[in-house]
Structures are given as C-alpha cells and as structure tokens.
C-alpha positions as CSV (number, residue, x, y, z in Angstrom):
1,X,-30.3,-254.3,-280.2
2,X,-32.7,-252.8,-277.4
3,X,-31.7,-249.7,-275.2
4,X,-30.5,-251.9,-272.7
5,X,-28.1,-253.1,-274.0
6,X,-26.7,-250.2,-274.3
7,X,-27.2,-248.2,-271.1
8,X,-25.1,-247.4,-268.7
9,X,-26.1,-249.0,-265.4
10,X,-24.4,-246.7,-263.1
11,X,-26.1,-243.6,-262.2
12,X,-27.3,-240.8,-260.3
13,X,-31.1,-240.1,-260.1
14,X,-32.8,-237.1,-257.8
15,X,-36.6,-236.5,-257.3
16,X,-38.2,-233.8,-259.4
17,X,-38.5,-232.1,-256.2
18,X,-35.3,-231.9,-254.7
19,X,-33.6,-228.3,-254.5
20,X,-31.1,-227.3,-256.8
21,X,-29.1,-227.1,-254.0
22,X,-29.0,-230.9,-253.6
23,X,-28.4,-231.3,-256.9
24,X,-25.3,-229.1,-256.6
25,X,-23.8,-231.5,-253.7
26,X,-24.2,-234.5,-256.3
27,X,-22.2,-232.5,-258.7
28,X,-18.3,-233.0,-258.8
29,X,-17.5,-229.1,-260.2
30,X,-16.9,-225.7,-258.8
31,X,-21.0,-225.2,-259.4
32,X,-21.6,-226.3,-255.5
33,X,-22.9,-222.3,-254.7
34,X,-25.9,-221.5,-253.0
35,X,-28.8,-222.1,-255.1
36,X,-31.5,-221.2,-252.9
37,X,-34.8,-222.5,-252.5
38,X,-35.2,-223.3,-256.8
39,X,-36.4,-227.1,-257.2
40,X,-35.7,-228.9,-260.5
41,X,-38.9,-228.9,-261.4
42,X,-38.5,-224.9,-261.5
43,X,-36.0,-225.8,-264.1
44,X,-37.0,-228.6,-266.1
45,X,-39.8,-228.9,-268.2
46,X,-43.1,-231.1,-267.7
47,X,-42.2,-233.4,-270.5
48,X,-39.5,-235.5,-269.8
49,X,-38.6,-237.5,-272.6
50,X,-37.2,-241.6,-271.9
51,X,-37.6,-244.7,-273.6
52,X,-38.0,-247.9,-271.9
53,X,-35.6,-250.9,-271.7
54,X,-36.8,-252.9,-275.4
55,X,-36.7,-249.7,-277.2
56,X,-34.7,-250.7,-280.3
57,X,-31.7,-248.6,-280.3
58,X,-32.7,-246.7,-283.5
59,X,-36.0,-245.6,-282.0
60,X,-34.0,-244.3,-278.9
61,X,-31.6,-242.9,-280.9
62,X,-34.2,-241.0,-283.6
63,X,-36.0,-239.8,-280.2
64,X,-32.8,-238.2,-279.0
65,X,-31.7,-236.3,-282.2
66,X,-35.4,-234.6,-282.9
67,X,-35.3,-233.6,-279.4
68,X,-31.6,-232.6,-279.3
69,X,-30.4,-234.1,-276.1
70,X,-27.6,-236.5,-275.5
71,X,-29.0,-238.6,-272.7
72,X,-32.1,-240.6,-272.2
73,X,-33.2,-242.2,-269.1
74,X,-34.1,-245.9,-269.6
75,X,-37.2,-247.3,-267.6
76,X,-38.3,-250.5,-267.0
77,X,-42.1,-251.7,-267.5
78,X,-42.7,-250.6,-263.9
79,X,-41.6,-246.9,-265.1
80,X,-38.3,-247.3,-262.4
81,X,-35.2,-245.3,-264.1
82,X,-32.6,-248.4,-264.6
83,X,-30.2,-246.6,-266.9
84,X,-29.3,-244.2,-269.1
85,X,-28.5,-244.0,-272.6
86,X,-26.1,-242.1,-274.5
87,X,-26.2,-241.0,-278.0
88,X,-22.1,-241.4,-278.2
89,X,-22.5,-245.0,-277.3
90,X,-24.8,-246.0,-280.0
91,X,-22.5,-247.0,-282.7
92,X,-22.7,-245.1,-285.7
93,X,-24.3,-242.2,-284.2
94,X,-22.1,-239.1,-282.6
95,X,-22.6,-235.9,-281.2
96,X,-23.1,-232.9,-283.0
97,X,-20.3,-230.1,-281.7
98,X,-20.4,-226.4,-282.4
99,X,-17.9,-225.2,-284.8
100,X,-16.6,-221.6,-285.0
C-alpha cells in the first residue's frame, strides 16, 4: 500500500509566501483577525517534511511519528502537492492525545 492510496485528494494548498492574512480567509474559524504583513514562511520552518505518492504507507507513517506531525503532503515525481496524508487514516496507526 503506497501513500496514495491513502491520501486525501481534496485540499487546500497556499504559496510559502502568502500573508498570514490570506491564510486566515481560507480558514473556516473565528481566527480571520488581522494578521498583518507575517508571511508563512515567517512561521514555518525551512524543512518541510512530505513524502511522495509510492511511499509505502509505513515509511510515511514512521516519517510522521519521529517528526510528530499528523499530516504529510503527498507529491508526485514532478514535486506538485497531490494530497495529503493523515496519520488517523493509516489503519493501525492513531493519534497520540494529551491526557491530564
């Protein structure tokens, strides 16, 4: 099983450069305030991690739990974002939640 079969195909994707205010009109919450001139790449660092579409699941997977994030953008060959993958989607993996 490969990342893309997995992935969700349906997505939203904004340039590096954008402001964080465009970002904000994306967003469907309460967060749409005034951000100011702040780009995501202000915010983000210069390592973005991804995996491409014939990652094997477990690879994708293994990347996203030393790395602690949730989501993984899915490329193809060309380097184009096609998708992204979710950890909770993978069967047998799951989210880790804070407990008090």
């Amino acid at each position: 099983m490969t990342a893309a079969d997995l992935m969700t195909r349906k997505f939203e994707s904004i340039q590096a450069d954008a402001s964080l205010e465009e970002v904000a009109r994306k967003l469907e919450s309460t967060a749409r305030r005034r951000l100011g001139p702040m780009r995501v790449a202000d915010v983000i660092g210069p390592d973005i991690l991804f995996c491409f579409e014939n990652t094997e699941v477990n690879e994708a997977a293994k990347l996203m739990k030393e790395n602690r994030v949730s989501f993984l953008p899915v490329l193809s060959r060309s380097k184009k974002v096609v998708g992204v993958l979710a950890l909770k989607d993978i069967p047998g993996e799951r989210v880790a939640t804070k407990t008090a």
